[in-house]
mmCIF file of the N, C-alpha and C atoms, coordinates in Angstrom:
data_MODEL
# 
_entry.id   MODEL 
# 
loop_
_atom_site.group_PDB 
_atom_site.id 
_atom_site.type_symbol 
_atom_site.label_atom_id 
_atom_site.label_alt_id 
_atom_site.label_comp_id 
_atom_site.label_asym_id 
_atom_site.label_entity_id 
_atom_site.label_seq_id 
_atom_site.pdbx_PDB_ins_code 
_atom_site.Cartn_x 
_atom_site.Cartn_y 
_atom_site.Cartn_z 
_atom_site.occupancy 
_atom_site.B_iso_or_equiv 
_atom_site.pdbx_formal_charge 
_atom_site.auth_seq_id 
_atom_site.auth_comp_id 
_atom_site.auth_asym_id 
_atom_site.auth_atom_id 
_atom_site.pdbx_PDB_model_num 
ATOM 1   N N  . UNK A 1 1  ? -4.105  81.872  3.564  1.00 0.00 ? 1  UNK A N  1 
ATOM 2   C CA . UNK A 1 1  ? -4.493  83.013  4.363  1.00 0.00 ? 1  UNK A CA 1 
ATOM 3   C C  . UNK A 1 1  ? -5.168  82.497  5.623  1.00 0.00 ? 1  UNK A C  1 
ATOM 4   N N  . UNK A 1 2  ? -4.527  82.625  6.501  1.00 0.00 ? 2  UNK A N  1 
ATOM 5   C CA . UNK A 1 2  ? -5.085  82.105  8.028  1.00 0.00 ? 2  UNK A CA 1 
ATOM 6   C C  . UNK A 1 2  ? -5.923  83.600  8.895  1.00 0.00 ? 2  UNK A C  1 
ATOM 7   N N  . UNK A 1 3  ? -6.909  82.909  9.010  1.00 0.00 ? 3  UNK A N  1 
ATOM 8   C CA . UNK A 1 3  ? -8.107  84.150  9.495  1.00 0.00 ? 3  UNK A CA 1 
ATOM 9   C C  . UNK A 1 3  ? -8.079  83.427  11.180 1.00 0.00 ? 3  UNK A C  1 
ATOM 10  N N  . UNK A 1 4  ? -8.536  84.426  11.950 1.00 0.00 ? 4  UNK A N  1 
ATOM 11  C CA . UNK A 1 4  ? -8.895  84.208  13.202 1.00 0.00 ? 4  UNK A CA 1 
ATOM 12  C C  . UNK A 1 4  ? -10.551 83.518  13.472 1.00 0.00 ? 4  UNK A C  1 
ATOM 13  N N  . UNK A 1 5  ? -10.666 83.403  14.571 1.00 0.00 ? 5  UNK A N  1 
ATOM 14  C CA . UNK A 1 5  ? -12.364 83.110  14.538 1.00 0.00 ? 5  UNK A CA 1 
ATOM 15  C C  . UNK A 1 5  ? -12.632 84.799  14.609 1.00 0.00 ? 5  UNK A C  1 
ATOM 16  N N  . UNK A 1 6  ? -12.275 86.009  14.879 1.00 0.00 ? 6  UNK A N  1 
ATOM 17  C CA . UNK A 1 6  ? -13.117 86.923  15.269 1.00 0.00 ? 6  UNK A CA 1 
ATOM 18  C C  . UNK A 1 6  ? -12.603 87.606  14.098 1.00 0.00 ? 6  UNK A C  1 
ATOM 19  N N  . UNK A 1 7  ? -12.248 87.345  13.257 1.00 0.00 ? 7  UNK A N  1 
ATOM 20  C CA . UNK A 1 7  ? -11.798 88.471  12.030 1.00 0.00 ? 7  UNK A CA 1 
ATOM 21  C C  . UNK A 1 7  ? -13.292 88.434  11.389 1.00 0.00 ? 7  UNK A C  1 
ATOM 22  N N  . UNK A 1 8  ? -13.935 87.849  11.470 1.00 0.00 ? 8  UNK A N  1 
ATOM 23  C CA . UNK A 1 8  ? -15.305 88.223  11.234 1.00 0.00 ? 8  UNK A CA 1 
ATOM 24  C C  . UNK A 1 8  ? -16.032 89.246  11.813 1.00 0.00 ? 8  UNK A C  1 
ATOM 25  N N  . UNK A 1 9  ? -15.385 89.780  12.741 1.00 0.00 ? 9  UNK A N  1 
ATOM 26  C CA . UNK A 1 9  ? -15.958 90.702  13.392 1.00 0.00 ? 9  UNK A CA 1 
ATOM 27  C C  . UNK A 1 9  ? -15.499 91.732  13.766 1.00 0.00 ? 9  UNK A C  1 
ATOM 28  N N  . UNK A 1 10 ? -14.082 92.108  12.459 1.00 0.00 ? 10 UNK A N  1 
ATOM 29  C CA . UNK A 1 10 ? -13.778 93.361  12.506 1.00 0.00 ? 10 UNK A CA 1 
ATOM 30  C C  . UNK A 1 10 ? -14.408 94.458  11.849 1.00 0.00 ? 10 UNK A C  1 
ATOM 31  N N  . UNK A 1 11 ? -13.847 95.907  11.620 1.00 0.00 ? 11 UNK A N  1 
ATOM 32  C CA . UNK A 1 11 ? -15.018 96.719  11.030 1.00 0.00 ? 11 UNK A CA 1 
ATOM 33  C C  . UNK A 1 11 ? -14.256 96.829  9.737  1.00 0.00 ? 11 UNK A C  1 
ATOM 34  N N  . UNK A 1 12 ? -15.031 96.851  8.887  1.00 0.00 ? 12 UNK A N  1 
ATOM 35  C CA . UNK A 1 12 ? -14.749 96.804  7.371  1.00 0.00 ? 12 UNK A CA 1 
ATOM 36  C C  . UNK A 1 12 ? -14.152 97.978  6.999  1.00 0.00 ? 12 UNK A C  1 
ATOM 37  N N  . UNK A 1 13 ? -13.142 98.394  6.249  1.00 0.00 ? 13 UNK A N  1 
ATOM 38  C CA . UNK A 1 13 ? -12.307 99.707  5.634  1.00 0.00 ? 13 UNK A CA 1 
ATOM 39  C C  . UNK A 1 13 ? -12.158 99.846  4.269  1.00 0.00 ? 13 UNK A C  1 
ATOM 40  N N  . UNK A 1 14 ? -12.243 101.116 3.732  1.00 0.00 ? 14 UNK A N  1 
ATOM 41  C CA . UNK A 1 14 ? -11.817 101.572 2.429  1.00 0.00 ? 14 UNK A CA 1 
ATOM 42  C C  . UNK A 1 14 ? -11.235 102.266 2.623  1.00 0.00 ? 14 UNK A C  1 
ATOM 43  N N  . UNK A 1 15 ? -10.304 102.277 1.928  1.00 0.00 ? 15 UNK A N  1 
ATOM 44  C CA . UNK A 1 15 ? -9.189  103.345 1.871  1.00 0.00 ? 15 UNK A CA 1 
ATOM 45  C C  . UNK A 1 15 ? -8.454  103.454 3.134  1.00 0.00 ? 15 UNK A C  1 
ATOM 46  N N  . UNK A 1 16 ? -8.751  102.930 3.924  1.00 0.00 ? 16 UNK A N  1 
ATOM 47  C CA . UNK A 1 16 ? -8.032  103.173 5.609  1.00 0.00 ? 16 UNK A CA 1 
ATOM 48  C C  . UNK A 1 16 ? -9.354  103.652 5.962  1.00 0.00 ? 16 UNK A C  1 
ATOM 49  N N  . UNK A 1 17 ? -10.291 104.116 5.779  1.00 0.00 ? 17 UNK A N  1 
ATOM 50  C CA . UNK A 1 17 ? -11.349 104.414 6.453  1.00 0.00 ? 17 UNK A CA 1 
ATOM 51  C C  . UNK A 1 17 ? -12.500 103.524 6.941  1.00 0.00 ? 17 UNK A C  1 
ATOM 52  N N  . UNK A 1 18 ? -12.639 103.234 8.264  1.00 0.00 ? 18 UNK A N  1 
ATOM 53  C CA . UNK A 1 18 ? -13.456 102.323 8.691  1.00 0.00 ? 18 UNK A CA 1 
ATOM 54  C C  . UNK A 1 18 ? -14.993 102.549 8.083  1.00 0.00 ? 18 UNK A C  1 
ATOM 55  N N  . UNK A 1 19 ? -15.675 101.917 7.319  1.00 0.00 ? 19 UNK A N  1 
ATOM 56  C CA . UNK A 1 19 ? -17.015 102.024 6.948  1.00 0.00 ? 19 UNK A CA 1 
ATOM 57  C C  . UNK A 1 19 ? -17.900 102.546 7.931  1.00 0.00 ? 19 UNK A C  1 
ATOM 58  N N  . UNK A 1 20 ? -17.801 102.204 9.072  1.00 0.00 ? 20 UNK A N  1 
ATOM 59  C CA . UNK A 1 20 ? -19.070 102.791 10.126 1.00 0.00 ? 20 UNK A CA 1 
ATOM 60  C C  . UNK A 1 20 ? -19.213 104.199 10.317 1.00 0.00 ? 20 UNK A C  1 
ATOM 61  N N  . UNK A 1 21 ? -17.816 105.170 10.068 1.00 0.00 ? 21 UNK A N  1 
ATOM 62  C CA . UNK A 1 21 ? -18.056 106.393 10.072 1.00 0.00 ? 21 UNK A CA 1 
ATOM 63  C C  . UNK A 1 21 ? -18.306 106.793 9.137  1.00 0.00 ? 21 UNK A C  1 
ATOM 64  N N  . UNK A 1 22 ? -18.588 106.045 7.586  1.00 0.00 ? 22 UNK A N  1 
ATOM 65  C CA . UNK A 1 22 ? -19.048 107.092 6.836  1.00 0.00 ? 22 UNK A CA 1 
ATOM 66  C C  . UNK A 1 22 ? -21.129 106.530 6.551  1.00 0.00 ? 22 UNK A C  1 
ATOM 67  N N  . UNK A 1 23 ? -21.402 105.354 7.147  1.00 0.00 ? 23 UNK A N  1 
ATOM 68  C CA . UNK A 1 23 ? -22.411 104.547 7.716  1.00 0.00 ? 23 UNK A CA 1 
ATOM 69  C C  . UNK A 1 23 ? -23.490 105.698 8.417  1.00 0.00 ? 23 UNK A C  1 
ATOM 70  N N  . UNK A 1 24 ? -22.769 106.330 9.655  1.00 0.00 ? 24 UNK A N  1 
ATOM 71  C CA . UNK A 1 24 ? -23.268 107.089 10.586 1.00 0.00 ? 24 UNK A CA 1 
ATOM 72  C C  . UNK A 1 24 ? -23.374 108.666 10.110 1.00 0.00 ? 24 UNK A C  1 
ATOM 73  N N  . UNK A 1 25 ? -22.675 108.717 8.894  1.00 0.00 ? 25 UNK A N  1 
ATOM 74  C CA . UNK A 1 25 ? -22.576 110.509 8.420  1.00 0.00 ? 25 UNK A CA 1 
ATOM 75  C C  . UNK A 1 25 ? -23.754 110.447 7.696  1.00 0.00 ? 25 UNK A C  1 
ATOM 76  N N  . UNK A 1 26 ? -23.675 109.497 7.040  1.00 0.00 ? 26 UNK A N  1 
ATOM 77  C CA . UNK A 1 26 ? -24.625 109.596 5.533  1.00 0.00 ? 26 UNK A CA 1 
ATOM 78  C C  . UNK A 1 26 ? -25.829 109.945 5.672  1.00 0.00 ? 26 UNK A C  1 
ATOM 79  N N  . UNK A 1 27 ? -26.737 109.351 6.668  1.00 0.00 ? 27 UNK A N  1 
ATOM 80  C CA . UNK A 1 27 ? -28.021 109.890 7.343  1.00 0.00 ? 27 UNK A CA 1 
ATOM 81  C C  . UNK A 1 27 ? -28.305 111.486 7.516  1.00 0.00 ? 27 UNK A C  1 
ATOM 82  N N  . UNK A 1 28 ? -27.061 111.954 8.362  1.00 0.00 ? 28 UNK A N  1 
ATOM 83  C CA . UNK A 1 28 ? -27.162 113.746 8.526  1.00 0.00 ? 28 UNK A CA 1 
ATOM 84  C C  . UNK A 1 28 ? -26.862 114.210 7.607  1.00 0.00 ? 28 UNK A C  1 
ATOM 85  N N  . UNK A 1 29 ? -26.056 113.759 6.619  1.00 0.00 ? 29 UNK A N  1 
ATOM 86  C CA . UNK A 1 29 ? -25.973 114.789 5.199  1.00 0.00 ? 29 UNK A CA 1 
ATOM 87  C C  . UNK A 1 29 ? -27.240 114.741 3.947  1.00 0.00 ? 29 UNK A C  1 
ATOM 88  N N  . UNK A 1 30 ? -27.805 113.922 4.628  1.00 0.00 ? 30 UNK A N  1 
ATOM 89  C CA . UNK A 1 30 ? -29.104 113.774 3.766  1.00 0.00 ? 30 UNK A CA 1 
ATOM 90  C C  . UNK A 1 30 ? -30.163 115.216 4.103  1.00 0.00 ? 30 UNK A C  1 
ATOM 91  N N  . UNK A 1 31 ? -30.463 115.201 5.072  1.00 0.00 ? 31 UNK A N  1 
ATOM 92  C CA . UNK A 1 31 ? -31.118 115.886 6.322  1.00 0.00 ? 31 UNK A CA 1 
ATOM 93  C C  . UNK A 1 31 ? -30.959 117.207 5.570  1.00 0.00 ? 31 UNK A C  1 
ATOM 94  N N  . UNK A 1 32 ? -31.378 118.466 5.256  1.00 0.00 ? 32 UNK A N  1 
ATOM 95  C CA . UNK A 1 32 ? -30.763 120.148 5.166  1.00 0.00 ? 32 UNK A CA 1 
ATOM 96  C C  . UNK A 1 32 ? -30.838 120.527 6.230  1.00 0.00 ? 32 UNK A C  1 
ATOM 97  N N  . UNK A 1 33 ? -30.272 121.852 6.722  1.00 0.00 ? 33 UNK A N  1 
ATOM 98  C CA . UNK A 1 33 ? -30.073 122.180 7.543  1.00 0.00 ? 33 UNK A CA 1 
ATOM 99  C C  . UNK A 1 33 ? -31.278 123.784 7.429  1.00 0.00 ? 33 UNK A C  1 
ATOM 100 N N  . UNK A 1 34 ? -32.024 123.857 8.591  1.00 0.00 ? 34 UNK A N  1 
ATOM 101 C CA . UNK A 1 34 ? -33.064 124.805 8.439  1.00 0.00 ? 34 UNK A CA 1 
ATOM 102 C C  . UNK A 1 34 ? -32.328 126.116 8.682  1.00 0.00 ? 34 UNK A C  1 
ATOM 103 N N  . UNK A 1 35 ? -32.882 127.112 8.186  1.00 0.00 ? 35 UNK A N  1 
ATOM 104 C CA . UNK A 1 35 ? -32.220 128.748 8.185  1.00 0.00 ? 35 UNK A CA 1 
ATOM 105 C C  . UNK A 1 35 ? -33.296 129.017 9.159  1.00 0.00 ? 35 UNK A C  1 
ATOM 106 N N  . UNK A 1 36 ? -33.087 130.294 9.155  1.00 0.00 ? 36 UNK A N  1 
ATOM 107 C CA . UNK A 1 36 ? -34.218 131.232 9.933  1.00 0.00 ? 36 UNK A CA 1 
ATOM 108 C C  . UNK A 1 36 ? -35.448 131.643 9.052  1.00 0.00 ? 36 UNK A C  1 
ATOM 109 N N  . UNK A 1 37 ? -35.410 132.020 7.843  1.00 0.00 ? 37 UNK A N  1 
ATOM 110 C CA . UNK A 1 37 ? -36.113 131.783 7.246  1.00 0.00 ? 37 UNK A CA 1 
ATOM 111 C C  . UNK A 1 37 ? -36.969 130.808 6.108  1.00 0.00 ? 37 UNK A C  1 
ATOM 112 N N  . UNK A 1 38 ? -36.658 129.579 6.496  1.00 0.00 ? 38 UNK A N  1 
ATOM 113 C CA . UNK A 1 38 ? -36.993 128.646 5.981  1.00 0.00 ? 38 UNK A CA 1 
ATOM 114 C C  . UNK A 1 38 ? -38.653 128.363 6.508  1.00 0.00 ? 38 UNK A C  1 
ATOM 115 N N  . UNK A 1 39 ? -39.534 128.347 5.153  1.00 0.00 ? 39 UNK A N  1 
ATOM 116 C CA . UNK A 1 39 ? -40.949 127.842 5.591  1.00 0.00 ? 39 UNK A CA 1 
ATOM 117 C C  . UNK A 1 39 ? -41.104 126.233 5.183  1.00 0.00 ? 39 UNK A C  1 
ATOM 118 N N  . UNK A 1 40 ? -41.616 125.634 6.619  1.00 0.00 ? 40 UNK A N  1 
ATOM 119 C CA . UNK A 1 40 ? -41.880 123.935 6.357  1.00 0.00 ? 40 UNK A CA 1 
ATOM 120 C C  . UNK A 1 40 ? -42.754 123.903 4.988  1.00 0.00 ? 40 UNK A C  1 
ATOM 121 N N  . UNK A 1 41 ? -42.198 123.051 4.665  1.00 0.00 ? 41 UNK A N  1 
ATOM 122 C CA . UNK A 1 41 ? -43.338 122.354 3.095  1.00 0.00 ? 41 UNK A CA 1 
ATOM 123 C C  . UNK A 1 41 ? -43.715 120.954 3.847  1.00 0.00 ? 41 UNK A C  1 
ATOM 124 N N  . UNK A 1 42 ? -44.520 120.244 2.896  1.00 0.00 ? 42 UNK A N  1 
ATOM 125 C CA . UNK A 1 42 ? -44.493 118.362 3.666  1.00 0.00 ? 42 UNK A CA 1 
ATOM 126 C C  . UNK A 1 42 ? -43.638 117.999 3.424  1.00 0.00 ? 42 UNK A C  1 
ATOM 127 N N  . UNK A 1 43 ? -42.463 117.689 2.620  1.00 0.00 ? 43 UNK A N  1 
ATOM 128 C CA . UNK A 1 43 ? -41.548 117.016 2.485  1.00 0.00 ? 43 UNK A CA 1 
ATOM 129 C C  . UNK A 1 43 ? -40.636 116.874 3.362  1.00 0.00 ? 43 UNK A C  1 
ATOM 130 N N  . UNK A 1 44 ? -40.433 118.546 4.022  1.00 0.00 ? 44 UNK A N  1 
ATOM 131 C CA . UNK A 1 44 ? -39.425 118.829 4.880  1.00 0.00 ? 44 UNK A CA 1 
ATOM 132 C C  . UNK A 1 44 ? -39.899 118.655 6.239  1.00 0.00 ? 44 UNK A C  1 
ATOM 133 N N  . UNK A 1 45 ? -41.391 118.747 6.360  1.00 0.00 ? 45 UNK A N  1 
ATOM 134 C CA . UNK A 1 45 ? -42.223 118.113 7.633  1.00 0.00 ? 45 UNK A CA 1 
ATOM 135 C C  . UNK A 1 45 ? -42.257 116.773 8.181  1.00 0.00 ? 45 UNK A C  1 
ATOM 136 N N  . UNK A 1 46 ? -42.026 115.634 6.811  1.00 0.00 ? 46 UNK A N  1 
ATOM 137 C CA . UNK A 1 46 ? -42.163 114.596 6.735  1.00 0.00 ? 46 UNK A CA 1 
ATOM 138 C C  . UNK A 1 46 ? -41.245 114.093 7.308  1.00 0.00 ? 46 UNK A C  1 
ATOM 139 N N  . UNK A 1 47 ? -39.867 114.979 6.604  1.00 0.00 ? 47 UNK A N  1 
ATOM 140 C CA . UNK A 1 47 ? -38.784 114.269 7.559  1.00 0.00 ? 47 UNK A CA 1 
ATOM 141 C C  . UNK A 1 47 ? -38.691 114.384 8.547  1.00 0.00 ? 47 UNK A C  1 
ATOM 142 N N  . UNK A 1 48 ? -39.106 115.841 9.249  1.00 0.00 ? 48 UNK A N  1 
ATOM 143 C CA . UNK A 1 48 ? -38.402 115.921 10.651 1.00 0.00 ? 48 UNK A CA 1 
ATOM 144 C C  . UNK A 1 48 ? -39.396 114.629 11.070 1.00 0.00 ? 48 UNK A C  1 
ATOM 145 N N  . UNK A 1 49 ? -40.497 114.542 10.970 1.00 0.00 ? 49 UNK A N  1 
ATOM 146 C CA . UNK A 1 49 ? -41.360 113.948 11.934 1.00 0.00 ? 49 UNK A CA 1 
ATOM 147 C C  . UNK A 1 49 ? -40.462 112.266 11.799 1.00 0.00 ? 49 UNK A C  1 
ATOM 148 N N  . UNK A 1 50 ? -40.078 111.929 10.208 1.00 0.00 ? 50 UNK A N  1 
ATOM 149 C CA . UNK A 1 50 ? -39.863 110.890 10.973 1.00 0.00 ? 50 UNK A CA 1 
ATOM 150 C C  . UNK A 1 50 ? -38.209 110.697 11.731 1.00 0.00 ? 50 UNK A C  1 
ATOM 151 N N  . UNK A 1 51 ? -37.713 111.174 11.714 1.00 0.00 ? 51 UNK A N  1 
ATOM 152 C CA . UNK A 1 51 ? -36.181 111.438 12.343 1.00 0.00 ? 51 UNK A CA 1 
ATOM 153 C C  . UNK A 1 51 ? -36.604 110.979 13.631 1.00 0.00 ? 51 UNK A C  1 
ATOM 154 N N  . UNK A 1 52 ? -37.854 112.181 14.148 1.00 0.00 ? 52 UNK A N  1 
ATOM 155 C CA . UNK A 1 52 ? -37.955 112.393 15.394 1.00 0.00 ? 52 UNK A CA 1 
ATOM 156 C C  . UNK A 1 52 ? -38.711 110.793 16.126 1.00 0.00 ? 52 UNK A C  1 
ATOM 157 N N  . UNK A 1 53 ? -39.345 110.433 14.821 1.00 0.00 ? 53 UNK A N  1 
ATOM 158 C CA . UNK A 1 53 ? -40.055 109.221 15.270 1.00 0.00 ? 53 UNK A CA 1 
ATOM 159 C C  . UNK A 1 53 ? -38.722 107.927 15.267 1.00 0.00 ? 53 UNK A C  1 
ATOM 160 N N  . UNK A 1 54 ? -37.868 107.756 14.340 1.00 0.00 ? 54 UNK A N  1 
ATOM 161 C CA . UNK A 1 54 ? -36.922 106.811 14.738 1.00 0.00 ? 54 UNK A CA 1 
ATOM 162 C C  . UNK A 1 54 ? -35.918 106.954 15.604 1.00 0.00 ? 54 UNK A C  1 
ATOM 163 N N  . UNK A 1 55 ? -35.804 108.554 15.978 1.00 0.00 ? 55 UNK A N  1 
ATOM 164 C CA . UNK A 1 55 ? -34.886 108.286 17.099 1.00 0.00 ? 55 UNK A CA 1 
ATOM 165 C C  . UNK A 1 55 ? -36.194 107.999 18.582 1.00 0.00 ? 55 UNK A C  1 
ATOM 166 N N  . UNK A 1 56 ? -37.060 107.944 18.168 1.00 0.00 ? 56 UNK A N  1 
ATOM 167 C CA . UNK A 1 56 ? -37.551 107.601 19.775 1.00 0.00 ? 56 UNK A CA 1 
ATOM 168 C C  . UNK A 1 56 ? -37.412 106.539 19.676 1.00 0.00 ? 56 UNK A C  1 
ATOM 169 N N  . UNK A 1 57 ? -37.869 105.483 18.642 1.00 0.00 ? 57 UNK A N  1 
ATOM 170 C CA . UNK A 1 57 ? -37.598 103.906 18.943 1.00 0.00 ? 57 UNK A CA 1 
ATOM 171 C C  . UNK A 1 57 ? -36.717 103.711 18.781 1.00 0.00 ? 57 UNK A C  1 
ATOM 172 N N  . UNK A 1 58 ? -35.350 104.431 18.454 1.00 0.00 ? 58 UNK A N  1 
ATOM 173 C CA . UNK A 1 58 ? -34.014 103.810 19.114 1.00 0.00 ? 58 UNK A CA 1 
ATOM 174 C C  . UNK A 1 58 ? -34.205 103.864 20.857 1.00 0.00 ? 58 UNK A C  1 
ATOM 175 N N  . UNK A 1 59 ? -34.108 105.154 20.799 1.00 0.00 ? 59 UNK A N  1 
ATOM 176 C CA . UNK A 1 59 ? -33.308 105.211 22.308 1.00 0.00 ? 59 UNK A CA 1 
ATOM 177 C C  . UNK A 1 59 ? -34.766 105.009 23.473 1.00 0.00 ? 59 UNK A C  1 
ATOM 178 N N  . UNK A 1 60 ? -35.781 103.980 23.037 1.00 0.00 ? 60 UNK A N  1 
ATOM 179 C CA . UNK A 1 60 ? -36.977 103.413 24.047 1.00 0.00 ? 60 UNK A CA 1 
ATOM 180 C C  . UNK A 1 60 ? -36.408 102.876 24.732 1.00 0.00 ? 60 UNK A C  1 
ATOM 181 N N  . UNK A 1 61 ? -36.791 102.623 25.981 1.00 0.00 ? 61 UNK A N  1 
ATOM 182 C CA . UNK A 1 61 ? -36.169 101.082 26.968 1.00 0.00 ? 61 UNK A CA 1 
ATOM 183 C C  . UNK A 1 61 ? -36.625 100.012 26.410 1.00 0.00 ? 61 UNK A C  1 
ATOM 184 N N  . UNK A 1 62 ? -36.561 98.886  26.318 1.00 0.00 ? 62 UNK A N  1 
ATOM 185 C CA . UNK A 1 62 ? -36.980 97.912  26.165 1.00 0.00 ? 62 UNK A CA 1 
ATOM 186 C C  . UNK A 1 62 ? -37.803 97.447  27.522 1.00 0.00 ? 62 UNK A C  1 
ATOM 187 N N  . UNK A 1 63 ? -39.076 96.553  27.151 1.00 0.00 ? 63 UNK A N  1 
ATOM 188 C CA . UNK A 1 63 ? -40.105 95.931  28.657 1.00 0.00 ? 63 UNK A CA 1 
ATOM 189 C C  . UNK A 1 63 ? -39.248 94.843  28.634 1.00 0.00 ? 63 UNK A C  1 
ATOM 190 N N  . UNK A 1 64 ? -40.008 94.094  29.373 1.00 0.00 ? 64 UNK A N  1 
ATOM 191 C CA . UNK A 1 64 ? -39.678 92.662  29.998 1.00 0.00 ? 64 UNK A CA 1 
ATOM 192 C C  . UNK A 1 64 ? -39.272 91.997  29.381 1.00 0.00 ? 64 UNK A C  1 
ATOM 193 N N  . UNK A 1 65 ? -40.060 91.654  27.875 1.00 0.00 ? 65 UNK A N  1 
ATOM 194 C CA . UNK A 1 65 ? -40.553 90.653  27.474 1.00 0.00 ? 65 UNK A CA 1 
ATOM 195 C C  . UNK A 1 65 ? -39.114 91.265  26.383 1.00 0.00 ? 65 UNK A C  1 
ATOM 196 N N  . UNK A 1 66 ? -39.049 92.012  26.525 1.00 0.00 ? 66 UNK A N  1 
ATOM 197 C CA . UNK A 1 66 ? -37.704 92.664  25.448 1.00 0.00 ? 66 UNK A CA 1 
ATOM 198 C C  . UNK A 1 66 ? -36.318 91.777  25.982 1.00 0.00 ? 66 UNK A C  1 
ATOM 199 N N  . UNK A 1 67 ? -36.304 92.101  27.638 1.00 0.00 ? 67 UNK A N  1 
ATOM 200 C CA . UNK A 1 67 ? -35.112 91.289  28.197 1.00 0.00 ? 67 UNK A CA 1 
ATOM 201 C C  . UNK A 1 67 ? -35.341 90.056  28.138 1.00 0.00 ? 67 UNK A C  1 
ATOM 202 N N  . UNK A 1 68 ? -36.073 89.423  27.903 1.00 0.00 ? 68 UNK A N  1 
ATOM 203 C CA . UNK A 1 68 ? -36.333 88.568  28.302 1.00 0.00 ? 68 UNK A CA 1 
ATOM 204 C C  . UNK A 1 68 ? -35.629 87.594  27.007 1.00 0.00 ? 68 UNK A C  1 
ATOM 205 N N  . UNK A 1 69 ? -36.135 87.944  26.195 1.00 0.00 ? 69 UNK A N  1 
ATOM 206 C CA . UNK A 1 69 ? -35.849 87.565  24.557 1.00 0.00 ? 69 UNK A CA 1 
ATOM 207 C C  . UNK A 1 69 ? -34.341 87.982  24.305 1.00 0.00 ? 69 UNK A C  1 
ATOM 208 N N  . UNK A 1 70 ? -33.709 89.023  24.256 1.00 0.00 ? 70 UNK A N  1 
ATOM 209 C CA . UNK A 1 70 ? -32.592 89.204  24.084 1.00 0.00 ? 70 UNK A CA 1 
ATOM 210 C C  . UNK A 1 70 ? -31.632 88.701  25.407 1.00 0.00 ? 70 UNK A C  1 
# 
C-alpha cells in the first residue's frame, strides 16, 4: 500500500461521511433549544455562559506575542 506524504492529512470518513461534519454538529445537538417559555435553571445558565465564554476565546485576535510564536 503506497501512501503519499500528505495522506496524513486527509479528513477521516465513515461511511462516506467526512468525520469533521459530524465533529462540528455534535456540540449544537447537545445545546436545547430555548422556547418562549422556558425559565433559566443553573444548568441551563451554566451553559449558555460557557458557550458564550468559548466562543469569545475562539474568535479573540491574537497580541504580538501570539504572532510572534505561531
Amino acid at each position: 500500500m503506497n501512501l503519499s506524504f500528505f495522506d496524513q492529512f486527509t479528513s477521516p470518513c465513515l461511511l462516506g461521511i467526512p468525520l469533521i461534519l459530524l465533529s462540528m454538529l455534535f456540540p449544537a445537538l447537545l445545546l436545547p433549544t430555548p422556547d418562549s417559555r422556558w425559565i433559566t435553571n443553573r444548568i441551563s445558565t451554566l451553559q449558555l455562559w460557557l458557550l458564550h465564554l468559548i466562543t469569545k476565546q475562539l474568535m479573540m485576535p491574537l497580541n504580538k506575542n501570539g504572532h510572534k510564536w505561531a
